[in-house]
C-alpha positions in Angstrom: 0.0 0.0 0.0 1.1 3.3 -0.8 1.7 6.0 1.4 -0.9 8.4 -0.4 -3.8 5.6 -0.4 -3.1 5.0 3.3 -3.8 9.0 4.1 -6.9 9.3 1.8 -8.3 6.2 3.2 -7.7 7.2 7.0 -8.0 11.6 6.2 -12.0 11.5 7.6 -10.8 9.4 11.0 -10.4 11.4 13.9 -7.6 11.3 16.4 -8.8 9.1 19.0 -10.6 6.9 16.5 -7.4 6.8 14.7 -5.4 5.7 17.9 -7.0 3.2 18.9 -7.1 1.9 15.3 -3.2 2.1 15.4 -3.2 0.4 18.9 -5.3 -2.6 18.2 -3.2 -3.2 15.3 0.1 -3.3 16.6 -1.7 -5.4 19.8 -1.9 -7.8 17.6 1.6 -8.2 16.2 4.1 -5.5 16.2 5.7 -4.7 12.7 8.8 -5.8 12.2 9.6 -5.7 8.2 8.2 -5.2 5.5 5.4 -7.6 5.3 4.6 -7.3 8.7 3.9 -2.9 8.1 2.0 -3.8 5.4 -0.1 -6.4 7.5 -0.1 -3.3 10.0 -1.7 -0.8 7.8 -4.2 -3.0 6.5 -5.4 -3.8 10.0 -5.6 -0.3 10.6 -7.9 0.1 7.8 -9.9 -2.9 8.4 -10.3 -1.3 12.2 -11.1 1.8 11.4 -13.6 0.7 8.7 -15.2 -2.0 11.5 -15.7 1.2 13.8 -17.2 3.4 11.0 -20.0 -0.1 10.4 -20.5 -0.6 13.7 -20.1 2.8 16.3 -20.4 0.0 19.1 -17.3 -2.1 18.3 -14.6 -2.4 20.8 -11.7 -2.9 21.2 -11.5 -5.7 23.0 -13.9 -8.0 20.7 -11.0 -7.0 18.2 -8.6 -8.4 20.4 -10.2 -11.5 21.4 -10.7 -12.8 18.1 -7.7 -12.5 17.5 -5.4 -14.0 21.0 
């Protein structure tokens, strides 16, 4: 994923729903090369676009589908 498709796609989030995007993603594996920050950006997205679908997702469904 590009840089420039990553900012369009997450430009209408706002901060706190973007953090918390950011943390559930690296809570689930920190990125550590290449393929793992790709992996990391698309979870981001994926987050962010569960939250927008759903106002009451959390957080900690997220995480316990995925432990």
């Amino acid at each position: 994923m590009r840089l420039d498709v990553f900012l369009d796609a997450t430009d209408s989030a706002g901060e706190t729903e973007f953090r918390r995007a950011m943390a559930v993603a690296l809570a689930l594996k920190a990125p550590r090369g290449h393929d793992d920050y790709r992996r990391f950006y698309r979870r981001v997205l994926e987050q962010l676009d569960a939250e927008r679908r759903d106002p009451r997702h959390s957080l900690s469904a997220r995480l316990t589908q995925a432990a």
